[in-house]
C-alpha positions in Angstrom: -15.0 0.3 -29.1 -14.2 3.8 -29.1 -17.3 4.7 -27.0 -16.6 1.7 -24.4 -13.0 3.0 -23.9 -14.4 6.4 -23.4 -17.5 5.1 -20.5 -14.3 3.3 -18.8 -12.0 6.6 -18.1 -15.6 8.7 -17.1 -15.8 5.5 -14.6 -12.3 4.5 -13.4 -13.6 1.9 -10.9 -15.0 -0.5 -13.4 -12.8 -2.1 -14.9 -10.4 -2.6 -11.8 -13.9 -4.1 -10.4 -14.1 -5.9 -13.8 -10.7 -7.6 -13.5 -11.3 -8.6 -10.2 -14.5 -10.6 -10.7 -13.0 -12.2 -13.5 -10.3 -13.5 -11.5 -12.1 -14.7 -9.4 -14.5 -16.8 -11.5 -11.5 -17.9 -13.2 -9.7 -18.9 -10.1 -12.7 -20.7 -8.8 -12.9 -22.9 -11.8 -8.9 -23.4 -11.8 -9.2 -24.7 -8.1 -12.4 -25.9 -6.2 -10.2 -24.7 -2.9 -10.5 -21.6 -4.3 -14.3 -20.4 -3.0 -13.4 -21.9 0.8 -13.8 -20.0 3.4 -10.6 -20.8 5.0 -9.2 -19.6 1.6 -11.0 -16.7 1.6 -9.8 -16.0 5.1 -6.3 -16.4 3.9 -7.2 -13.8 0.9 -8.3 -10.9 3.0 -5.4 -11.5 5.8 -3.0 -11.5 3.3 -4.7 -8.3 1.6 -4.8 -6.2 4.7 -1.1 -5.3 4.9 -0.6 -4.5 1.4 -4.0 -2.6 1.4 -2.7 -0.6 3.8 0.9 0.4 2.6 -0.9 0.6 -1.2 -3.1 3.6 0.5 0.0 5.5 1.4 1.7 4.8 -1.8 -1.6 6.1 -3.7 -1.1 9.5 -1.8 2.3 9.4 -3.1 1.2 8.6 -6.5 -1.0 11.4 -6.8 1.8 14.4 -5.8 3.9 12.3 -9.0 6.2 10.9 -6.9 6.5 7.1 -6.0 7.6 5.6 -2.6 10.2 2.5 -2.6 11.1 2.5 1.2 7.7 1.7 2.4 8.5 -1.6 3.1 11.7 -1.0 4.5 10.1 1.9 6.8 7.1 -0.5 7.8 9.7 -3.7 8.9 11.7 -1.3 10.6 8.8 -0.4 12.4 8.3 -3.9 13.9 11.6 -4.8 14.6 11.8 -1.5 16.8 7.9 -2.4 18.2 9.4 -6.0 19.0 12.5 -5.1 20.3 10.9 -2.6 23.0 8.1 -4.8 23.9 10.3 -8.4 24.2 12.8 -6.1 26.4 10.4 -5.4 28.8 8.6 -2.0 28.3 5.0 -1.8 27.9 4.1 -2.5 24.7 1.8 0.7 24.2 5.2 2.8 24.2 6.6 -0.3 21.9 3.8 0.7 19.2 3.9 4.3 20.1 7.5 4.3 19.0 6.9 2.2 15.7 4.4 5.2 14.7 7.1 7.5 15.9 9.5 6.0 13.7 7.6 5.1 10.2 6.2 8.9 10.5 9.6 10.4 11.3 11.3 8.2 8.4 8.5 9.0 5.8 8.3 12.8 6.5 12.4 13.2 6.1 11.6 11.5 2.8 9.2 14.3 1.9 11.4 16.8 3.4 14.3 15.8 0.9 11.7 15.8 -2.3 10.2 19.1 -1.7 12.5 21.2 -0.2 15.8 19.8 -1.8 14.1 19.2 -4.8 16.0 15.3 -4.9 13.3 13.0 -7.2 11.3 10.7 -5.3 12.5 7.7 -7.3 16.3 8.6 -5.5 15.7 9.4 -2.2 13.0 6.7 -1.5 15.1 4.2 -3.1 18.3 5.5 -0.9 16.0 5.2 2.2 15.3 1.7 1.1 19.0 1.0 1.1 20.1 2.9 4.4 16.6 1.4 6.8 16.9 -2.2 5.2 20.6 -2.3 6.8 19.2 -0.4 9.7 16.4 -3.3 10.1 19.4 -6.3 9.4 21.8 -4.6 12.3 19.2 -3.8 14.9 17.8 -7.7 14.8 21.0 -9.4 14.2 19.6 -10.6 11.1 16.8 -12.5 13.1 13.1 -13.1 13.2 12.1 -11.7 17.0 8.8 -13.6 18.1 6.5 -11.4 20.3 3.9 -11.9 22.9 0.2 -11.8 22.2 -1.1 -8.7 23.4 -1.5 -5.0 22.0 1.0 -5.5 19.2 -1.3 -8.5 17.7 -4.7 -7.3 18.6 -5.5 -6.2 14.9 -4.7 -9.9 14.3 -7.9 -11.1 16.9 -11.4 -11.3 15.0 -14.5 -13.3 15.0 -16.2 -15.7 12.3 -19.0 -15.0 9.7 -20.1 -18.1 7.9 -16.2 -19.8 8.6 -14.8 -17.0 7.4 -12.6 -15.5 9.8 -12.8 -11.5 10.1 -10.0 -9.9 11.8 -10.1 -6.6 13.7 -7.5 -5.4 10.6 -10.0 -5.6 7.9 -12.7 -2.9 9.8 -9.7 -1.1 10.6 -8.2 -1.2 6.8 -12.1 -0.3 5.2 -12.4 2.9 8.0 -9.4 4.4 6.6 -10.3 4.1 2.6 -13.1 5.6 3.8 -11.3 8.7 5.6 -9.1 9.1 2.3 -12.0 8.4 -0.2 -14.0 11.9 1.5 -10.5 13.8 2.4 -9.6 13.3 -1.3 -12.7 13.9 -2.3 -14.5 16.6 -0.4 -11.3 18.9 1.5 -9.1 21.3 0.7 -6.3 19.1 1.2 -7.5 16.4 -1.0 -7.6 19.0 -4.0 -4.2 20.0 -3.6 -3.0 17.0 -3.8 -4.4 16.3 -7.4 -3.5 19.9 -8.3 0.6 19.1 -7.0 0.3 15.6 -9.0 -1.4 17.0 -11.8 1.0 20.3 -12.6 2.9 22.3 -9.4 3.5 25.1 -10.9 0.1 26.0 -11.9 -0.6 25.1 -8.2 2.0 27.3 -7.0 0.4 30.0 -9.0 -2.7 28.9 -7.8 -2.0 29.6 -4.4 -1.1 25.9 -3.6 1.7 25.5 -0.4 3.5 23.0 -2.6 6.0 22.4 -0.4 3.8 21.5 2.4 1.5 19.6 0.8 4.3 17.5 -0.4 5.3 17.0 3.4 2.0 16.3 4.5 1.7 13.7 2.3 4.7 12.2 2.8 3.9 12.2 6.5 0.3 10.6 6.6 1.4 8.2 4.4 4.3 7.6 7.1 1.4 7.1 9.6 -0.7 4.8 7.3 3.4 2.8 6.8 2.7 2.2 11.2 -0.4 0.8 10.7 0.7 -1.3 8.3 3.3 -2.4 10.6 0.4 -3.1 13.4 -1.4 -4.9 10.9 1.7 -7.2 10.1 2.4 -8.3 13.7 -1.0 -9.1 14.2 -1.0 -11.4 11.2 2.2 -12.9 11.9 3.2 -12.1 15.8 7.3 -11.9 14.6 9.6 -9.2 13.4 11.0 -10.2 10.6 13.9 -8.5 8.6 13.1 -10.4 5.4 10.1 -9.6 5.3 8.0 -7.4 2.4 10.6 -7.7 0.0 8.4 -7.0 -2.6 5.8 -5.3 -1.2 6.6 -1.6 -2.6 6.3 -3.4 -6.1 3.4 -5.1 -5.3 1.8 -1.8 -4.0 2.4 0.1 -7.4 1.0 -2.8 -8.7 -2.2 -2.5 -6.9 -2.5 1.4 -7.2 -2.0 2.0 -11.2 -4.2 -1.7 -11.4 -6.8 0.5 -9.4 -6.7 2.9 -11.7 -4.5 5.6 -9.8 -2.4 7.2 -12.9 1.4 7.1 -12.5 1.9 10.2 -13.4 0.0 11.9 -11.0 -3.0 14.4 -10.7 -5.5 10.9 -11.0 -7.5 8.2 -9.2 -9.5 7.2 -6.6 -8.7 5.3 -3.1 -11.5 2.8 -3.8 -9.7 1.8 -7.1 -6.5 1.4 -4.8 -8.4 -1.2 -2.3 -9.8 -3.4 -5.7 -6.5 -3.2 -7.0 -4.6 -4.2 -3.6 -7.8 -7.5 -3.8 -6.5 -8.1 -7.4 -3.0 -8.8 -6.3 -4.2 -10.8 -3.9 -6.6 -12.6 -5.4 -4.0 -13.2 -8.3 -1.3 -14.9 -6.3 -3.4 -16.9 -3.8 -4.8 -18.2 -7.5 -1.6 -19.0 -8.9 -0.2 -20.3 -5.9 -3.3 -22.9 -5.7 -3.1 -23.7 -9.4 0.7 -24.4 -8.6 2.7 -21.4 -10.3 6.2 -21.1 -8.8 6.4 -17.8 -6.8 9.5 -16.4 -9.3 6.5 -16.8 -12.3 3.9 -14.4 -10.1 6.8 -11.9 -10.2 7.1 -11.8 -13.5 3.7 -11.7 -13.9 3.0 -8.8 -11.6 5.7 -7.3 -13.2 4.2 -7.0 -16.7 0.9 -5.7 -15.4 3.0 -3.1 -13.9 3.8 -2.2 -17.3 0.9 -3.1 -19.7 -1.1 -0.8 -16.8 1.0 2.5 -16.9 1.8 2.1 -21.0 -2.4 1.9 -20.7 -2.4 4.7 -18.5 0.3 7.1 -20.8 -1.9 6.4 -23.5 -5.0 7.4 -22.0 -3.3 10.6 -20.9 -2.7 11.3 -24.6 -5.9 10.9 -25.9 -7.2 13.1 -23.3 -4.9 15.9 -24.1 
């Protein structure tokens, strides 16, 4: 037992991969609408948004901090895309300005945690607070519909064997690629794990804390305005409702992917099975009729039976 335990931390990625194709074998027994292709579809539409804002929340991760505005930043983002574009303008300034804005937002986040030294936890969770308002004042507390056009082109695909492929999910698999080789083979990428894993020995090391911190924040900001992209072509309407759970759900999918909590740890790839897993898991318990408030609580204790996993895989290895 011992040995298996040790063979899973040398290879992180298994047993996220593990879980996943036991869901789904599960899943597919518990429902023979499970295996469709039109359900399938629905699976990977519903996957890409999350997979997206779970990327930025895994850069987060690493540094040890944790990000619960990124889906306040990311509807903000539409609802100032939709407003623009509806009103007139073209809608390449509508989407430029959406980028404009989840960058800017995200980046004064980092700002505030490395310079001002606030915890992540605090800020992010004030900028929840302050950009959820924001989102409710700008759109009178109202869905705004919006043409089809450059604002939903991510949503446009083709078909393979019925199942419908969106231009989002090439989009969503190019950048875990990007991130898998900028964590894994730049400079960059190794002072992330080195600011995650202990800052002052980075510091000492010759690490720009401070700016690496920033950096992160930002390029997670940017991966928050695809995100956004990626929502309005799933669903062409701003909606100030929307992604109430989604920074939960995020977390979920980066410690499930084996990303630790506590910085310094994980892979991207392990963020994209996990972002599948949370998919896969509540298009299964939708179909096997599991009231939505019983998936939260079931996310939920993941949440914590993964980290409590995590802390005590820290502590052996020390």
């Amino acid at each position: 037992m011992a040995a298996w335990g040790k063979s899973l931390r040398g290879h992180p990625l298994v047993g996220p991969a593990l879980a996943l194709l036991l869901l789904v074998i599960v899943f597919s027994f518990a429902s023979d609408r499970f295996l469709t292709a039109t359900n399938v579809s629905l699976v990977l539409q519903q996957t890409l948004v999350l997979g997206m804002l779970a990327l930025g929340q895994t850069l987060i991760i690493l540094t040890a901090g944790v990000d619960l505005a990124l889906g306040a930043i990311t509807v903000l983002a539409t609802i100032v895309a939709a407003k623009v574009a509806v009103g007139g303008s073209p809608e390449g300034l509508a989407l430029l300005l959406a980028f404009v804005l989840a960058i800017a937002a995200s980046t004064l986040n980092g700002l505030l945690v490395a310079r001002v030294r606030l915890p992540p936890f605090i800020v992010t969770l004030g900028a929840f607070t302050v950009l959820t308002a924001v989102s409710y004042l700008l759109s009178g507390s109202r869905s705004q519909t919006i043409p089809k056009g450059l604002l939903t082109f991510l949503g446009q695909g083709f078909s393979i064997g019925g199942v419908f492929i969106s231009w989002g999910i090439p989009t969503l698999l190019a950048a875990y690629a990007l991130f898998a080789h900028i964590l894994g083979n730049t400079a960059w990428g190794k002072h992330i794990y080195a600011v995650g894993d202990n800052p002052d020995a980075a510091r000492l090391a010759g690490v720009r804390v401070e700016r690496t911190l920033i950096g992160v924040y930002a390029v997670a900001g940017l991966l928050y305005a695809v995100g956004a992209w990626l929502s309005l072509g799933r669903i062409p309407s701003a909606d100030p409702n929307a992604m109430a759970n989604i920074a939960l759900q995020s977390i979920t999918a980066v410690v499930l992917g084996g990303t630790s909590f506590f910085g310094g740890r994980g892979k991207v790839l392990g963020t994209l099975t996990g972002a599948l897993i949370v998919g896969v898991l509540r298009n299964g318990l939708t179909l096997a009729g599991i009231d939505s408030l019983f998936q939260d609580i079931i996310t939920g204790i993941l949440i914590v039976a993964t980290v409590s996993l995590d802390q005590y895989s820290r502590r052996k290895s020390n």
